[in-house]
C-alpha positions as CSV (number, residue, x, y, z in Angstrom):
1,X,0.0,0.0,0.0
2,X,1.3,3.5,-0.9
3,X,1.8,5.8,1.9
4,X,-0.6,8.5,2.5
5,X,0.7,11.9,1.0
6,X,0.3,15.5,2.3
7,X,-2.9,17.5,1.4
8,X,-0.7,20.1,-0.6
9,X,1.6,17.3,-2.0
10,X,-1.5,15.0,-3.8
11,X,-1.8,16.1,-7.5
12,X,-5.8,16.4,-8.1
13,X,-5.6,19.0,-10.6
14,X,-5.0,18.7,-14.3
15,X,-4.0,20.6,-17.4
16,X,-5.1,19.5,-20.9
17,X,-2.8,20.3,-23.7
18,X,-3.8,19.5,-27.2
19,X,-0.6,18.4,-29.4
20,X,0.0,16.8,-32.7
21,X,1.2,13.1,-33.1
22,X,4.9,14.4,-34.0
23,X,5.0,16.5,-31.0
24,X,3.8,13.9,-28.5
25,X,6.2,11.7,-30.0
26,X,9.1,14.1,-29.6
27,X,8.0,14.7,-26.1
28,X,7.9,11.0,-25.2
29,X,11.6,10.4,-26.7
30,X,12.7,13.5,-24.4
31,X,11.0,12.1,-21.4
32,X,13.0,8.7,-22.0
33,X,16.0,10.3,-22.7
34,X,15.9,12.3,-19.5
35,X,14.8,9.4,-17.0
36,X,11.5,10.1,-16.2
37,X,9.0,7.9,-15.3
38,X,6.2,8.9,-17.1
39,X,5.2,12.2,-19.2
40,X,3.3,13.8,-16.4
41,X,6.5,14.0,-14.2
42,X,8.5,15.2,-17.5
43,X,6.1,18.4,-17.9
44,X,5.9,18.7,-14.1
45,X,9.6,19.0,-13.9
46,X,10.0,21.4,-17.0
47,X,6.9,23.7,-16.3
48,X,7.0,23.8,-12.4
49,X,9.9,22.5,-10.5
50,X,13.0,22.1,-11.9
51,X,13.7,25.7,-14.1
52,X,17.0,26.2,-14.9
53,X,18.3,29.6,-14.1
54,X,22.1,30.7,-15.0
55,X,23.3,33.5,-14.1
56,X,25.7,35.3,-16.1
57,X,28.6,37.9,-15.1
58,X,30.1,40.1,-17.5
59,X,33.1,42.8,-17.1
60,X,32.1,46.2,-17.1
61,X,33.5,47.1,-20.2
62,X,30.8,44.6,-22.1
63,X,27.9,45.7,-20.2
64,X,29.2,49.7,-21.4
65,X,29.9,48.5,-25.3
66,X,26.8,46.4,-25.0
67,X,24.6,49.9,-23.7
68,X,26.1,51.8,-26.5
69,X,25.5,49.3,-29.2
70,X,21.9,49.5,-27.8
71,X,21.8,53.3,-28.3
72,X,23.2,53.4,-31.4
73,X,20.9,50.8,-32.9
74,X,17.9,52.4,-31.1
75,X,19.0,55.6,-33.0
76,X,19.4,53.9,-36.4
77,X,16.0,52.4,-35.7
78,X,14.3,56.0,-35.1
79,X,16.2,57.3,-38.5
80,X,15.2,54.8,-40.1
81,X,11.2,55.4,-38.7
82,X,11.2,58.8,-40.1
83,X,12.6,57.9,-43.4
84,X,10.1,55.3,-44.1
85,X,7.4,57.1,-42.7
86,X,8.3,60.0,-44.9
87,X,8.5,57.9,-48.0
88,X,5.4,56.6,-47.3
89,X,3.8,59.4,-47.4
90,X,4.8,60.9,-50.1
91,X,6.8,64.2,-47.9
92,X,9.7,63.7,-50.2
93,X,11.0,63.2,-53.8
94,X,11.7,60.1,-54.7
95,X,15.6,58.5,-54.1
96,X,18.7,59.4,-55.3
97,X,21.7,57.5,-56.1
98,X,23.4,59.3,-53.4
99,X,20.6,58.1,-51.2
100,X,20.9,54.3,-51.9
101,X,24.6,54.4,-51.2
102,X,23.6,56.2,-47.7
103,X,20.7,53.5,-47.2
104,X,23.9,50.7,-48.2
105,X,26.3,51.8,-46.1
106,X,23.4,51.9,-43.3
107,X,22.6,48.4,-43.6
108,X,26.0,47.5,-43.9
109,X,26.5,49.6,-40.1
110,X,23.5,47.6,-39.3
111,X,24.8,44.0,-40.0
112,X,28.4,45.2,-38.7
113,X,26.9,45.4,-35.1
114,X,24.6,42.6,-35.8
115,X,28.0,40.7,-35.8
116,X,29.2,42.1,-33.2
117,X,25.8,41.3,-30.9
118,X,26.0,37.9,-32.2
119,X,29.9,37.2,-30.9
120,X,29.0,38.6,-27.3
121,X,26.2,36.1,-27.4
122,X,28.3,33.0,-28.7
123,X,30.6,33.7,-26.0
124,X,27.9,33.5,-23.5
125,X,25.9,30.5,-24.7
């Protein structure tokens, strides 16, 4: 005979989640592959209990390069706003060559600290 559990501890309530055949197999393999008994303790343990949380320190220097890049692609961002808005609307004559090289070498600035974003995260993965 099982022991009695707790009041708080007895698991009464249940959730209903509606997946397709390939997920539900997926989620099956997973459980297996992590040692679970059964699904329900699987999606207990990955919803509820057991979150993983990591904490990550940085030096200084990052978290200031890191705040600038922010601002500086927060200001590209509201340039480029006003542009499209003004194109839009028809406030302005239509583009020049000079403008698409401008608009270029913006999207080239863009991808540039795209890149750079993108090494800061590989490092911290």
């Amino acid at each position: 005979m099982r022991p009695k559990l707790k009041e708080h501890d007895k698991l009464e309530d249940g959730v209903r989640v509606r997946l397709t055949k390939l997920e539900k197999k997926l989620l099956v393999k997973r459980c297996r592959e992590e040692g679970y008994r059964n699904l329900s303790d699987f999606c207990r343990a990955k919803l509820v209990k057991n979150r993983e949380i990591r904490k990550i320190e940085v030096s200084e220097d990052f978290v200031q390069i890191t705040k600038k890049l922010d601002y500086d692609l927060n200001k590209i961002g509201v340039n480029l706003n006003q542009v499209s808005k003004a194109i839009n609307s028809q406030q302005i004559h239509p583009l020049t060559a000079v403008d698409q090289m401008v608009f270029q070498q913006l999207l080239k600035e863009l991808r540039n600290c795209f890149s750079v974003l993108q090494n800061y995260m590989d490092v911290i993965e």
